[in-house]
Each structure stands twice: as structure tokens, then as C-alpha cells.
C-alpha positions in Angstrom: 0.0 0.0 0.0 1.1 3.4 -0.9 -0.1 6.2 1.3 0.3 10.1 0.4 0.8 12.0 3.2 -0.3 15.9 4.0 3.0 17.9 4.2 3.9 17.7 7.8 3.0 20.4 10.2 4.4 19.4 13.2 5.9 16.4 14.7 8.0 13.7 13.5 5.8 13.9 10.2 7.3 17.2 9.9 10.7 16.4 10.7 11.2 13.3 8.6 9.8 15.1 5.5 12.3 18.4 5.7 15.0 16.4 6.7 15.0 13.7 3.8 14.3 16.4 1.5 16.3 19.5 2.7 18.7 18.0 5.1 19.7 14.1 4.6 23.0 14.8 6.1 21.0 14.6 9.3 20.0 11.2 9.1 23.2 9.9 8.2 24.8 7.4 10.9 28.5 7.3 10.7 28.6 3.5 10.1 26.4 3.2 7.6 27.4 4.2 3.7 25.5 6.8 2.0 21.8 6.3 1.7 20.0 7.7 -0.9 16.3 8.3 0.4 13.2 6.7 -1.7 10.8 7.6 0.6 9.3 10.4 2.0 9.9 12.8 -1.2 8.0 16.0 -2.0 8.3 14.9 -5.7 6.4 11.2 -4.6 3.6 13.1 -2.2 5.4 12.7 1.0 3.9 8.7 0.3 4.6 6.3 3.0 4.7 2.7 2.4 3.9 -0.8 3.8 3.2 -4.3 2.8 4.2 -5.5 -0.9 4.4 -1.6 -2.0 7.4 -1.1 0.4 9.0 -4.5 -1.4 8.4 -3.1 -4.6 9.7 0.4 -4.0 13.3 -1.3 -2.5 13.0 -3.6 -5.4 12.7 -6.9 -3.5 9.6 -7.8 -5.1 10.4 -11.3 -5.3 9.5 -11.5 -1.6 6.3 -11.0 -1.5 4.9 -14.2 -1.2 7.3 -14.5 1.8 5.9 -11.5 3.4 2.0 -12.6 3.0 3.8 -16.1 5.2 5.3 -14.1 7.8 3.0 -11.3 8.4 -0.5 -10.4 7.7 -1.7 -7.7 5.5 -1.7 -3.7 7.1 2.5 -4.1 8.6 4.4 -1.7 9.2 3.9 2.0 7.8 7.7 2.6 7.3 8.4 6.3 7.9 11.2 6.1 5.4 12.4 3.8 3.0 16.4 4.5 1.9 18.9 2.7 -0.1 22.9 2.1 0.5 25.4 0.0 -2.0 25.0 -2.7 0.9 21.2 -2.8 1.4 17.8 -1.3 2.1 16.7 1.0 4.9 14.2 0.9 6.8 13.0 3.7 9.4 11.0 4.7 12.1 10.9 8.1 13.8 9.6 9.7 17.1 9.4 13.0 17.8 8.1 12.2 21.3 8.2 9.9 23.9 4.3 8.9 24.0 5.1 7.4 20.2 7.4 5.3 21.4 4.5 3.2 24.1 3.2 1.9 21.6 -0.1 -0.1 22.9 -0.6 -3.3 22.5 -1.4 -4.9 18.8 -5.0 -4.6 17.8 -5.0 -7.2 15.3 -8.5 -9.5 15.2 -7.6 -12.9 16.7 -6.4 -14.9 13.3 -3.9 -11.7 12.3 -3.1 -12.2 15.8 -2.0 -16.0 15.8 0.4 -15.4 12.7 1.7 -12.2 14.9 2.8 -14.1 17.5 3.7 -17.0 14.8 6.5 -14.7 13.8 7.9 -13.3 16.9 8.4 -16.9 18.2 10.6 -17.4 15.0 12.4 -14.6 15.7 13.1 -15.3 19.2 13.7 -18.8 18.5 16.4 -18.1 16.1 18.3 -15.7 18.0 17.8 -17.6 21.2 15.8 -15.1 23.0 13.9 -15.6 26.2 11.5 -12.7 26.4 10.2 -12.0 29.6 7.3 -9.5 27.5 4.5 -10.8 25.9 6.1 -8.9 22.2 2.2 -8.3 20.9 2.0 -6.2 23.9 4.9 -4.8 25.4 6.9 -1.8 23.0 4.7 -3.8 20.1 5.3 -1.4 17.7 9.3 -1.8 18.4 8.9 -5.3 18.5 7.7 -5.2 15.0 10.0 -3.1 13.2 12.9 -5.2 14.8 10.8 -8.4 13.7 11.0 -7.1 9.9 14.6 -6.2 10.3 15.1 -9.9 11.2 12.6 -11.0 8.2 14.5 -9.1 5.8 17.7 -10.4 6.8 16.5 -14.0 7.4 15.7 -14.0 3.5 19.0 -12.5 2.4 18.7 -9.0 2.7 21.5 -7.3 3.8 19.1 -4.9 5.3 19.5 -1.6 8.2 16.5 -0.7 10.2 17.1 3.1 12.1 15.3 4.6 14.5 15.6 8.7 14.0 14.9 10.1 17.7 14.3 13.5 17.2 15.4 16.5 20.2 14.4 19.8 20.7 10.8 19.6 19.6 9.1 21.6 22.0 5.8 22.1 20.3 5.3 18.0 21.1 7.1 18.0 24.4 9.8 15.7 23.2 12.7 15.1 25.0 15.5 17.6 24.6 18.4 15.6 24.7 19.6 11.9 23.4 19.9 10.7 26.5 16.6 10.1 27.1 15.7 8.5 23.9 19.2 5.8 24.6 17.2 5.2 28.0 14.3 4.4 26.5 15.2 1.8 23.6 17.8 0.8 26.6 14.7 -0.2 28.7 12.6 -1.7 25.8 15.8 -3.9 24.5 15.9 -5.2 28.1 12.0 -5.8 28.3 11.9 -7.6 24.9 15.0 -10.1 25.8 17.5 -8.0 23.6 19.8 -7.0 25.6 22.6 -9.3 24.8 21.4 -10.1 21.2 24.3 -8.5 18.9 23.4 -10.8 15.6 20.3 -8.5 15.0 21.3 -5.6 17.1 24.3 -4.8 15.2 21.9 -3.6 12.1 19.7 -1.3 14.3 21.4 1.9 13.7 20.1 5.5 15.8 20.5 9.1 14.6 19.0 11.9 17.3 19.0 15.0 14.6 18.3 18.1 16.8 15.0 20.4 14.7 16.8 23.9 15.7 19.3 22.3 13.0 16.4 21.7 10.2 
């Protein structure tokens, strides 16, 4: 599904949209090569995508069927959608902490059971004893990191980052990294992840400061 998006007037929406457009060099983590940003553009409608139309616009196509296996239909909305000459990337961004606490999935019982399906794959092979129920603790987290792991399992060399934004005082977000590393610190220890370096080592984190956009 491709989804146009108003031009953002606050928020992360806002954010993510001048930064990818005006200001990539943001967004860039040090350990990752260039990207070159597919997704939001002004020239594409600010679009967002999810399900086979975020396959199709990283041109992995070829997985869908595997997608439709692993995860029922309405995934993740990526916030971005970036290329580098190792892999895709896929983001997520906050501007706040209330986006992060996610609530719990609200997926109808079947959507549910295929849910949970995957995240006991993805625990299973990285040998990780949650002590969190992942459909309803930091689900939203859980999920992205879950496609991360997809993407990867079927030989994607893919990134997933998380861009935290500071300074945004219109939506009381937090004005420094530090709280944004304690956060993801507590949800990586809620969701088993703490010691879990074969999928943590693709999570990358920028924290671009707005007064810089």
C-alpha cells in the first residue's frame, strides 16, 4: 500500500519530511554508507509505504509471497524507506516519547495468531527468552525489529534506524539523546534483547536536533 501524506506540520511527520528532502545529512549514521532516500519525497507526495508496495519500492519484489507467510496484510507503515550500496533501509521516527508506548497490537484474533507465529521465530532463532509478551509490550518496536530480522533472514543485507528526534518543543519531546538511549535501553531489556548482537548490530540510531532543520 502506498499512502500520500499531508506535508507535515508538526511532529515527527514534519521532521522526517524536511529532513530527507532539505537536510539528509541529518539522518546519516556514521557506520552506515550513504543512503539515498526513496521515501518520503515532495516529488512522490510525502507517500509512506507498507506491505508489498514497500518491497516493490526497495526492489525486493520477489518476496512478497514470503511476506504474505510471515506477516499479515496492514504491517508496518515505514516512515522512510532508503537505499545504500549494501542494502535497504528501513525507518522509524519519534518525535516524542508517547510514540514510542506503543499499545498493545489490535490485530483480530487470526492476524493475531500469525503475529505471534513470527515473533516466536524470531526469538527462536536468535535464542531469545523474552520476559514481555512482544504483541503487547513496546509492540510497535517489537515489529519493526521483527522485519529487520525477516528481511535479513531471507538475504537482505538490510539496516532498520530509529531517527529520535530533540528539541521539539511544540510536542514535548525530549530535549536531549539521553533520554531517547534510556528508552530503547529499557525496551531492548523488556523484549530479551539486551545481549542479542546478531540482529542488534543492524539497528542503527541518529538523534537530529530540529533547531538544525
Amino acid at each position: 500500500m502506498r499512502t500520500p501524506q499531508p506535508t507535515g506540520e508538526r511532529g515527527s511527520l514534519k521532521w522526517l519530511q524536511r529532513a530527507v528532502n532539505l537536510s539528509p545529512q541529518h539522518l546519516q549514521p556514521t557506520r552506515l554508507p550513504q543512503i539515498t532516500w526513496l521515501s518520503p519525497l515532495a516529488d512522490d507526495d510525502f507517500a509512506e509505504y507498507r506491505d508489498s508496495a514497500f518491497l516493490h519500492r526497495l526492489e525486493l519484489d520477489h518476496l512478497e509471497n514470503e511476506l504474505n507467510a510471515f506477516w499479515p496484510k496492514r504491517g508496518p507503515q515505514w516512515d522512510a524507506l532508503g537505499l545504500t550500496n549494501q542494502g535497504p533501509v528501513i525507518v522509524e521516527a519519534k518525535a516524542h516519547v508517547q510514540e514510542f508506548l506503543s499499545p498493545p497490537s489490535q490485530a483480530g484474533r487470526a492476524s493475531l495468531e500469525k503475529i505471534q507465529r513470527a515473533f516466536e521465530m524470531v526469538q527462536s532463532d536468535l535464542k531469545i527468552s523474552s520476559p514481555s509478551d512482544w504483541a503487547r509490550t513496546f509492540y510497535q518496536y517489537a515489529n519493526r525489529l521483527a522485519h529487520l530480522w525477516w528481511l535479513r533472514d531471507n538475504g537482505v543485507d538490510a539496516s532498520l534506524l530509529f531517527v529520535s528526534f530533540i528539541h521539539d518543543t511544540d510536542m514535548k519531546g525530549p530535549k536531549d539523546s539521553e533520554t531517547w538511549e534510556a528508552l530503547f535501553s529499557a525496551a531492548n531489556h523488556a523484549l530479551g534483547l539486551t545481549n542479542c548482537p546478531a540482529l542488534m548490530k543492524h539497528v542503527y540510531h541518529v538523534t537530529p536536533d530540529i533547531r538544525a532543520l
